[in-house]
Phi, psi and omega in degrees: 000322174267004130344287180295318181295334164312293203322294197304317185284327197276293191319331163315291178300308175316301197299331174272014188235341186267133192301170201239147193279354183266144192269307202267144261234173191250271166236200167277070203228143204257161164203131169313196164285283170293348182269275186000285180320315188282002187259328190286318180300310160330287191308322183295321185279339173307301149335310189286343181269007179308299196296277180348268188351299200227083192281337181300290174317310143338303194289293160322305188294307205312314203285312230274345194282304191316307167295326166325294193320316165249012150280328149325311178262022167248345170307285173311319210267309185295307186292338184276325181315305177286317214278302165285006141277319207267325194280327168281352163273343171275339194240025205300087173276353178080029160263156234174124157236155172262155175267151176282005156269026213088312207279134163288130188230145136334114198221115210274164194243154154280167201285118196301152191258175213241130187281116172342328189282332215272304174258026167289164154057037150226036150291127149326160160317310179295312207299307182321301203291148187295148185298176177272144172233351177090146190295161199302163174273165189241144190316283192306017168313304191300318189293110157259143195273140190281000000 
């Protein structure tokens, strides 16, 4: 539940921060700060008593988030699932796994990277020595002798 309640409240905070196709503000009405805060606070305490109030409503919301949540991640699963079809049918190198349904799939391997032990120690001699910088700037430029 306080999931949702996150959600909701961060989804707020967007929707009220995101530009509006109207220039001019609808109305005029000034509200502190301190009025914000304590109204903001009211609400929050309200919120935490939602579930007392209303337990049935808690009992839904609670189930519709699970169900969001696996529909999401099945969701999450079909899409990584086509993406690592379309990128093994482009990049096909012939490596093969089996899958736990059977079906064979392609499975691209990544490309190697070149090891570190390998390549110490190839610098030249020429390479090693410090760039040139030129002699230092000298104090008494600024100082003129009277």
């Amino acid at each position: 539940m306080r999931f949702l309640l996150r959600i909701t409240f961060w989804l707020t905070v967007v929707a009220i921060l995101l530009p509006r196709a109207e220039s001019k503000p609808v109305a005029n009405t000034q509200i502190s700060a301190i009025e914000a805060m304590s109204a903001a606070k009211a609400t929050v305490g309200d919120m935490r008593q939602f579930c007392e109030r209303q337990p049935d409503a808690c009992t839904v919301g609670s189930q519709a988030a699970v169900a969001l949540g696996d529909r999401a991640k099945a969701g999450a699963q079909r899409l990584y699932e086509m993406l690592n079809e379309k990128l093994s049918a482009s990049e096909n190198d012939g490596v093969t796994t089996a899958t736990s349904a059977g079906n064979v799939k392609a499975v691209p391997l990544p490309a190697a990277r070149p090891s570190q032990h390998t390549s110490q120690n190839t610098l030249t001699p020429a390479d090693q020595v410090p760039a040139w910088r030129g002699p230092a700037p000298r104090k008494d430029v600024h100082e003129r002798p009277a």
